[in-house]
C-alpha positions in Angstrom: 36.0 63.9 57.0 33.6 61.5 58.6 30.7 63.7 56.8 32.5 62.7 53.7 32.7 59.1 54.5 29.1 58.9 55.7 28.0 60.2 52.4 30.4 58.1 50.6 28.7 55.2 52.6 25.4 56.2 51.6 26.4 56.7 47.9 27.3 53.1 47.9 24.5 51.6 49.8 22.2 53.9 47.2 23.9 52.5 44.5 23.4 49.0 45.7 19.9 49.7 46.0 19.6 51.1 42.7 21.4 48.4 41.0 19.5 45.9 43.4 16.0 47.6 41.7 17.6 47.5 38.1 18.1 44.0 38.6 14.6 43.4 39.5 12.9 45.6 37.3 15.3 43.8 34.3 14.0 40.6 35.6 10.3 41.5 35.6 10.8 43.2 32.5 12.3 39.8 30.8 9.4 37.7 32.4 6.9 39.9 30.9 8.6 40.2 27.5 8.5 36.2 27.6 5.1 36.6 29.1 4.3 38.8 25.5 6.1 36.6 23.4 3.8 33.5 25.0 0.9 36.1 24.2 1.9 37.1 20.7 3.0 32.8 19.8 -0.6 32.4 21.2 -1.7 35.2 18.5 -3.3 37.4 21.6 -5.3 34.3 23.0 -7.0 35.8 26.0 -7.3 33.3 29.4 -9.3 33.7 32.2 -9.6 31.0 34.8 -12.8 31.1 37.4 -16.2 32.6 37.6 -17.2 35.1 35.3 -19.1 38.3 36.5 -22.9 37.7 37.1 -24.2 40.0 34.8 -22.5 38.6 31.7 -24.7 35.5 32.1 -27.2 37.2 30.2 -25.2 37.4 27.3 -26.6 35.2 24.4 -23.3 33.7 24.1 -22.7 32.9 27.6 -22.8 28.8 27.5 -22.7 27.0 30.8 -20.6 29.4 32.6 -18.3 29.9 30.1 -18.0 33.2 27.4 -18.0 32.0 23.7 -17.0 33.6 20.5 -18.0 32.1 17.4 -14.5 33.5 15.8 -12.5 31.0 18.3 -12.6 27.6 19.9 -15.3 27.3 22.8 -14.0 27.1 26.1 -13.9 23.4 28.0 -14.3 22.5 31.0 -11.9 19.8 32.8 -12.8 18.6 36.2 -12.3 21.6 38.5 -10.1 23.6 36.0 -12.1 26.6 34.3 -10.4 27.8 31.3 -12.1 30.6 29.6 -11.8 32.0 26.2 -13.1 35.8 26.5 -15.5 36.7 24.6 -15.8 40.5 25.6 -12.2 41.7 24.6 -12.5 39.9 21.0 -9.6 38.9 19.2 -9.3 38.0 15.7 -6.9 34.9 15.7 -5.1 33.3 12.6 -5.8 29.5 11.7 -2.5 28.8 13.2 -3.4 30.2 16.4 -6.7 28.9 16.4 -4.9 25.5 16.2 -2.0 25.6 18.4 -4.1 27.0 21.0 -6.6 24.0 21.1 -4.4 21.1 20.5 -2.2 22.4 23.5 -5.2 22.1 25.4 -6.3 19.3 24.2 -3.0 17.4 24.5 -3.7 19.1 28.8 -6.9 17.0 28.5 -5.4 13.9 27.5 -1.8 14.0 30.5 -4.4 14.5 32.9 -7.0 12.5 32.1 -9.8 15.0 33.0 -13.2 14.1 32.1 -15.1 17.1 29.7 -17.9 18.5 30.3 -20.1 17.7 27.3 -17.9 15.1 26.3 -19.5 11.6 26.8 -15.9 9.9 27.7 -12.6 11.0 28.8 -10.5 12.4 25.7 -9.2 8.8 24.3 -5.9 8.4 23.5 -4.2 8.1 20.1 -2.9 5.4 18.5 -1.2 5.2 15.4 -2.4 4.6 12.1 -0.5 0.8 11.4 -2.7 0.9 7.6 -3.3 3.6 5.6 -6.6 5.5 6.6 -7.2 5.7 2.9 -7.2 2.1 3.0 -9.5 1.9 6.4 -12.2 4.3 4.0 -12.0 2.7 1.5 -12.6 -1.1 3.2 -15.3 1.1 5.2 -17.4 1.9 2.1 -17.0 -1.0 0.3 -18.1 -3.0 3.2 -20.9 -1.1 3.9 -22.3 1.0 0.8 -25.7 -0.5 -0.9 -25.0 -2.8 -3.8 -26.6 -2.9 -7.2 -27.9 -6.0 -6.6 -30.4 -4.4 -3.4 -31.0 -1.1 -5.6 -32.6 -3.1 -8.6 -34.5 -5.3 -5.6 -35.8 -1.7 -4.2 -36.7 -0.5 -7.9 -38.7 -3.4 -8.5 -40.6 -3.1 -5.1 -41.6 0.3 -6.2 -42.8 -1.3 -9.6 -45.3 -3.3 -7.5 -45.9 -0.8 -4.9 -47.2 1.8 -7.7 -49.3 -1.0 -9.5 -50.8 -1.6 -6.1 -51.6 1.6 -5.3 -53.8 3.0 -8.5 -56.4 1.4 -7.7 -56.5 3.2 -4.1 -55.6 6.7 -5.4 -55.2 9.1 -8.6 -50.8 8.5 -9.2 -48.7 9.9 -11.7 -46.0 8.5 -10.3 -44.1 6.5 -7.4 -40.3 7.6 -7.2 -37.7 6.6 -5.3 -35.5 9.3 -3.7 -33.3 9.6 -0.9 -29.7 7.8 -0.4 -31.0 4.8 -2.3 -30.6 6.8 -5.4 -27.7 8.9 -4.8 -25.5 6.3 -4.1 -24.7 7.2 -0.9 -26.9 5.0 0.8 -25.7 1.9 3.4 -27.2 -2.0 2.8 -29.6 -1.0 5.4 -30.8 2.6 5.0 -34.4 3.1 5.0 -36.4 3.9 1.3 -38.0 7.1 1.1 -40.7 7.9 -2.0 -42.3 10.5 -3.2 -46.2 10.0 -4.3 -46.6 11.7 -7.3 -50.4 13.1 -7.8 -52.1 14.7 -11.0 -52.2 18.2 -8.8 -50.4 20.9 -11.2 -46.8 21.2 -10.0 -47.3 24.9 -9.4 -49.1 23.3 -5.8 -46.7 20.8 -5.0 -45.5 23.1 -2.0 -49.1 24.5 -0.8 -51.7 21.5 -1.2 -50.8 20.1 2.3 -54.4 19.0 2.9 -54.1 17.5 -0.2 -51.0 15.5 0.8 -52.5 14.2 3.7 -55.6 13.3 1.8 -53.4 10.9 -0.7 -51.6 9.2 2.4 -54.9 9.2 4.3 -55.9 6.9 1.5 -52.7 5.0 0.7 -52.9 4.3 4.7 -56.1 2.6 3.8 -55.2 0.7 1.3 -52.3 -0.9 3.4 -54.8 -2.1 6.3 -55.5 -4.9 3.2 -54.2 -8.6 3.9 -52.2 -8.4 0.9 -50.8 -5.2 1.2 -47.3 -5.1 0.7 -46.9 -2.7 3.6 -47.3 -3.3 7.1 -47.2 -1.2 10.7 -47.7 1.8 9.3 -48.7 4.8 10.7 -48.9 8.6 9.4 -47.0 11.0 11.2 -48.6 14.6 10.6 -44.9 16.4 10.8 -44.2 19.7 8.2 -43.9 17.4 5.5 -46.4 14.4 6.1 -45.2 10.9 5.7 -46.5 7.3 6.1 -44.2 5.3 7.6 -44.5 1.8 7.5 -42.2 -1.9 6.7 -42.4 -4.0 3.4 -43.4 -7.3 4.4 -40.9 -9.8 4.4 -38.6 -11.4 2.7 -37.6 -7.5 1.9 -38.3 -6.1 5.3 -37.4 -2.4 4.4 -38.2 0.7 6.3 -40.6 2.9 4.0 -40.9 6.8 4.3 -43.5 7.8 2.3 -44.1 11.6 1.4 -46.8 12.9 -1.2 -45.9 15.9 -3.9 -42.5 16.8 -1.8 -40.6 16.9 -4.6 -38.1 18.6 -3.5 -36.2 15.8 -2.2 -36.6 15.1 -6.0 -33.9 17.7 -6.7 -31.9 17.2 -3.6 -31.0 13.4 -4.9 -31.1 14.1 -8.2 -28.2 16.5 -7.3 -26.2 14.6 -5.0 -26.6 11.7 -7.5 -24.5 14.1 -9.9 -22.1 15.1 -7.4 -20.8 11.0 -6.9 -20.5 10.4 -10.3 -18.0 13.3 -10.7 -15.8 12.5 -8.3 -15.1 8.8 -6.6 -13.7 10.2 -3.4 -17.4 12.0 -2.2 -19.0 9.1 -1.3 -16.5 7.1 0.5 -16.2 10.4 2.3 -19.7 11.1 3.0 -20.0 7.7 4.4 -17.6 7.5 6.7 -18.0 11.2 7.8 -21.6 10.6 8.7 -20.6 7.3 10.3 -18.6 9.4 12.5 -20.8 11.4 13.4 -23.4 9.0 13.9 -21.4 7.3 16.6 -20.7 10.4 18.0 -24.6 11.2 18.4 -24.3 14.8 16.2 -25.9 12.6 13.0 -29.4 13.3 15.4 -32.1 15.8 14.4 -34.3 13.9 16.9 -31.8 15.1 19.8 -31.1 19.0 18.8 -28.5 18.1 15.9 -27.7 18.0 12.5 -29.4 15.6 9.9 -27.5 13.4 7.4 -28.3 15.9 4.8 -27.0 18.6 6.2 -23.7 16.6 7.2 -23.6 15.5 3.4 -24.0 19.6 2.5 -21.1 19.9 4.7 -18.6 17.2 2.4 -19.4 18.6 -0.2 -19.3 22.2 0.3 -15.6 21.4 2.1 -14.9 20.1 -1.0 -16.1 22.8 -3.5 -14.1 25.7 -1.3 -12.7 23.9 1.5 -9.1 22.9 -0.6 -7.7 24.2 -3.5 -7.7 22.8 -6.2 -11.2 22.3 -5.8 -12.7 18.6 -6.0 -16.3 19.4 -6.9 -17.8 22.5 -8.9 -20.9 24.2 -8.1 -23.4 22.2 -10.6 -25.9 24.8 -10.0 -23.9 27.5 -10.8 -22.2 26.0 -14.5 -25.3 24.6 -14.8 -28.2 26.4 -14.0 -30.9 25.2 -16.6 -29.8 21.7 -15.6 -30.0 21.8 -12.0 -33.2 23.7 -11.1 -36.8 23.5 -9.4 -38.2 24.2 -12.4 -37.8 21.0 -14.3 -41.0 18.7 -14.3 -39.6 15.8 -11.7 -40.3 13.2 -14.4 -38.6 14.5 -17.0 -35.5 13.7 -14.3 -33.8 10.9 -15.3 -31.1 10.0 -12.7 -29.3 7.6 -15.5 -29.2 10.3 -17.8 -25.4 10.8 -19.5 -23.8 13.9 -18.4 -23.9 16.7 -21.3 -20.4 17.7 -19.7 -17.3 16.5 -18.3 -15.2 17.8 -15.2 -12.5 16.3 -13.7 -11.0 18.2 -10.9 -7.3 18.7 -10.7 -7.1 18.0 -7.1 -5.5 15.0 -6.5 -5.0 14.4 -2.7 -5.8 11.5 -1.3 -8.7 10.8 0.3 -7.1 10.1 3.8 -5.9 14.0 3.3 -9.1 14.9 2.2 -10.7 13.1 5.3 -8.8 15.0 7.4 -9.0 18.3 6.1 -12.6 18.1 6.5 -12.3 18.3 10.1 -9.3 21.4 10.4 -11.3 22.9 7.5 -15.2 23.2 10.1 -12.4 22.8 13.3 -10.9 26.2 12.7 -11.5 27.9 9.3 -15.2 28.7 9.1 -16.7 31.7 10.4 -20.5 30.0 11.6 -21.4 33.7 13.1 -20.9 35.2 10.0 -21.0 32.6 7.2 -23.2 30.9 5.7 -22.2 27.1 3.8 -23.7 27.2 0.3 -23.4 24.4 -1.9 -25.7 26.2 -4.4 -23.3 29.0 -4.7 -19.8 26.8 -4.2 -18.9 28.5 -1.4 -18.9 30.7 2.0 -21.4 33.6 1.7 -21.6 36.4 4.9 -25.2 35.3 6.5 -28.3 37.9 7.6 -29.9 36.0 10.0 -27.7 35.3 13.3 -30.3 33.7 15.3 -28.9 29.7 14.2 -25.4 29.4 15.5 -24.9 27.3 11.9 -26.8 27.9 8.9 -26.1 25.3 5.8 -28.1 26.9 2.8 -30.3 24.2 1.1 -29.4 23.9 -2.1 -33.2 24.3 -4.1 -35.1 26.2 -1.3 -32.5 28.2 0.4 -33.7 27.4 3.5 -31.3 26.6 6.2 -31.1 22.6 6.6 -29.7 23.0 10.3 -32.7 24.3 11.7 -33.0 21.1 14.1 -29.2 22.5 16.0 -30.3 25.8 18.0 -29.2 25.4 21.1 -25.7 27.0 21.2 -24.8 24.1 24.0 -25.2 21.6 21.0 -23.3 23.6 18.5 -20.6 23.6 20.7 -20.4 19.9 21.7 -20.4 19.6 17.9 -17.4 21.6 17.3 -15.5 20.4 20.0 -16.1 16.5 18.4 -14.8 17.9 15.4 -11.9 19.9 16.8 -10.8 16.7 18.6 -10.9 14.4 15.4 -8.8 16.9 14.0 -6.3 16.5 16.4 -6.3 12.9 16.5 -6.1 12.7 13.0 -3.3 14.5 12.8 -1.0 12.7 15.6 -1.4 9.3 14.2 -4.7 8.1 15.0 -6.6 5.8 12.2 -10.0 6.1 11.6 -11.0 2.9 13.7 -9.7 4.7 16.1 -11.5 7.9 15.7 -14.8 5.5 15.4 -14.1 3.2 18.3 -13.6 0.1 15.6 -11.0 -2.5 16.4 -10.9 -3.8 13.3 -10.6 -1.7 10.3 -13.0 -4.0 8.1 -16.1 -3.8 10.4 -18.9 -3.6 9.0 -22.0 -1.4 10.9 -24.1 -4.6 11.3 -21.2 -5.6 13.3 -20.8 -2.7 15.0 -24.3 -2.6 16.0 -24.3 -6.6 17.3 
C-alpha cells in the first residue's frame, strides 16, 4: 500500500515536472517563433553586434571594422553600439526589407541622438514640409539657374576670345561647352571651351603633345596687357586645360581644353535631354546642390563629379520609374547622337527631327524623391552598371570600382575619382538618409540645411 502511494507520489511529482518542462519548452518555442517571425518581417536581415574575427579584416569588403555587402545597406556605427550587417552568410533581401530595415535604424539614430561615424553631424531631425517641395524646386531653380541674358553675354565673350586668339594660333574654332550650354548651369558656374585646331579629327583623342602645344601658345598670348584673360596657369592633368579669369566687368572662371571634343557630345546631349522634359533640370540642380553641400559633388576629395551625378538623374529617370520620363536618345537615335559627327556640324539650336513626350506624369517632388529610394535601395552597384547610353542597368565586368556610371560616348566609367569603398559608403548612407527624410515630412530646405525655401546659393555661400 505505501509502495503504491509512493509511486502514486512520484507519478504526480513527474507529471508536474513534465508539464513544468512543456511549459517552458512552449514558451521558448513561442519566443523563437516571434524571434522567426522578427527574422522573416526583417526578410532574413542578419545582426551581429561587436568585433568581427581578425582574419576577415582582409576581406576587400571589410570597411572600418565592419562587413559590407554591396546587395544591402552598409553597416553604421553609433557611439559605442556596433551593428553589423554580415557579409559572409549573404542574403538576398527584397526592397521592402532593404527599407524597413534601415529606416528602423535610422529612426534608432535619431531617439538617441548618437553621432555616426562618417557622418559629419548627428542625424538631424525632420521637420515637415509647410510648402510643397515641388514648389521649394522649383523657387530653387529659378532662383539660381543661368539666364539668357548671361548665356548671350558668355557667347559674345567667346566671339572676342576666338578673334583674339588667331592671330596667336591656327583655330577652327572656339566652342563653348559644359553647363553653360546644356542649360543646366547656375549664374555662377565656371565656362569651359574647347579649342578647336585644323588637326584631322581622326587625332583629336591621340595628339596630346599637340594639345599642349596650342595652350602653350594661347598661354602666351594671354601674358599681353590686353588680353582678355588673366591668372592663368596650365594644369598638365589627362586632359590639359588653361585655366584662367576674364578680366572684369565679366569676371568668369575659364577652363580651357584643346581638341577634347568629347565634352562636345556630352553637352550636346544633355542639352537634348532638357528640352524633352522640363522636370530634368530643376532636378539635376537641386540634386547636385545636395550633394554639393553634402561634400559627395567632390572629385578633388575621392567623390563623384557633377557629370557623373547628372548621369545618375537621368539614367533614374530613363529606368528608375515607369512610365519612363526620358528615352535613351542614343539608342532611337543613333545616327543623331554619335562621336562620329564633325563637332561643327553640331548645332545645339537645331529643331528636333522628332517629338517625345513621356507619359509619366508625377510630380517633380515625387520624382525628387524617388531618386534617392531608387540609388538608396534598388540598384545593384556590385553588379550593375548605370548606362545612360543604353537607358538602363546593364550586369558590369569589371568589379574593381565599387560604382561604375558608363559614359555615355566613350564608355568609360565617369566615377573613376570614387575608389575607396569608405567613400562609397558615406555616399550611400547620405542618400539612404535623404530618403528617409524625404519620406517622413522633411522639405528640401531641410534636407539642404536652408531656412528659407527661396535662397539663393550666393546666399547660402555669404
Amino acid at each position: 500500500m505505501v509502495k503504491e502511494m509512493r509511486d502514486a507520489y512520484l507519478n504526480e511529482i513527474l507529471d508536474v515536472i513534465d508539464w513544468t518542462v512543456s511549459v517552458i519548452l512552449w514558451a521558448v518555442g513561442k519566443h523563437f517563433q516571434i524571434a522567426l517571425k522578427y527574422c522573416s518581417d526583417q526578410k532574413n536581415l542578419r545582426f551581429s553586434v561587436g568585433n568581427m574575427n581578425p582574419e576577415r579584416q582582409l576581406n576587400p569588403n571589410y570597411i572600418q571594422g565592419y562587413g559590407y555587402d554591396g546587395n544591402i545597406y552598409p553597416p553604421i556605427n553609433i557611439g559605442v553600439q556596433r551593428v553589423l550587417i554580415n557579409p559572409y552568410q549573404p542574403v538576398q533581401l527584397s526592397e521592402d526589407g532593404r527599407q524597413e530595415a534601415y529606416y528602423c535604424f535610422v529612426k534608432k539614430c535619431e531617439d538617441s541622438q548618437m553621432r555616426a561615424e562618417t557622418s559629419n553631424s548627428y542625424v538631424p531631425p525632420v521637420s515637415f514640409a509647410k510648402v510643397s517641395v515641388g514648389d521649394e524646386i522649383r523657387q530653387f531653380y529659378l532662383n539660381n539657374i543661368q539666364t539668357d541674358a548671361m548665356f548671350s553675354e558668355k557667347m559674345k565673350m567667346v566671339k572676342d576670345l576666338s578673334e583674339y586668339l588667331r592671330s596667336f594660333c591656327a583655330l577652327r574654332a572656339i566652342l563653348l561647352t559644359g553647363s553653360s550650354v546644356t542649360g543646366l548651369g547656375l549664374n555662377d558656374c565656371d565656362m569651359d571651351l574647347c579649342l578647336i585646331t585644323p588637326t584631322p579629327r581622326r587625332e583629336y583623342y591621340i595628339e596630346r603633345h599637340l594639345a599642349l602645344q596650342t595652350l602653350q601658345a594661347c598661354y602666351n598670348a594671354f601674358c599681353n596687357p590686353n588680353s582678355p584673360i588673366c591668372q592663368h596657369q596650365i594644369i598638365t592633368a589627362k586632359v590639359p586645360i588653361l585655366r584662367g579669369k576674364f578680366v572684369n566687368p565679366w569676371g568668369y572662371s575659364v577652363d580651357i581644353n584643346c581638341n577634347h571634343v568629347l565634352g562636345i557630345y556630352n553637352s550636346y546631349l544633355l542639352r537634348s535631354y532638357v528640352k524633352i522634359d522640363d522636370r530634368f533640370a530643376p532636378l539635376v540642380i537641386c540634386i547636385k546642390h545636395w550633394a554639393k553641400l553634402k561634400g559627395l559633388c567632390d572629385a578633388q576629395n575621392g567623390y563623384l563629379n557633377s557629370y557623373s551625378w547628372t548621369l545618375l538623374v537621368l539614367n533614374y529617370l530613363q529606368c528608375g520609374v515607369r512610365p519612363p520620363v526620358l528615352p535613351s536618345l542614343q539608342s532611337l537615335y543613333p545616327n543623331h547622337f554619335n562621336a562620329n559627327i564633325d563637332v561643327l556640324d553640331i548645332n545645339f539650336n537645331t529643331p528636333f527631327p522628332y517629338e517625345f513626350r513621356s507619359e509619366n506624369t508625377q510630380p517633380i517632388e515625387q520624382l525628387f524623391a524617388g531618386f534617392f529610394r531608387h540609388y538608396g535601395c534598388r540598384v545593384n552597384y556590385e553588379m550593375e552598371m548605370i548606362s545612360v547610353r543604353l537607358g538602363c542597368r546593364v550586369p558590369r565586368e569589371n568589379q574593381i570600382s565599387p560604382i561604375w556610371i558608363e559614359e555615355p560616348f566613350n564608355f568609360q566609367n565617369t566615377a573613376q575619382s570614387l575608389f575607396l569603398r569608405t567613400r562609397f559608403v558615406r555616399l550611400l548612407r547620405e542618400v539612404q538618409l535623404a530618403d528617409w527624410q524625404l519620406h517622413h515630412g522633411a522639405s528640401f530646405a531641410n534636407l539642404c540645411g536652408i531656412h528659407s525655401k527661396t535662397a539663393s546659393v550666393s546666399q547660402m555661400n555669404s
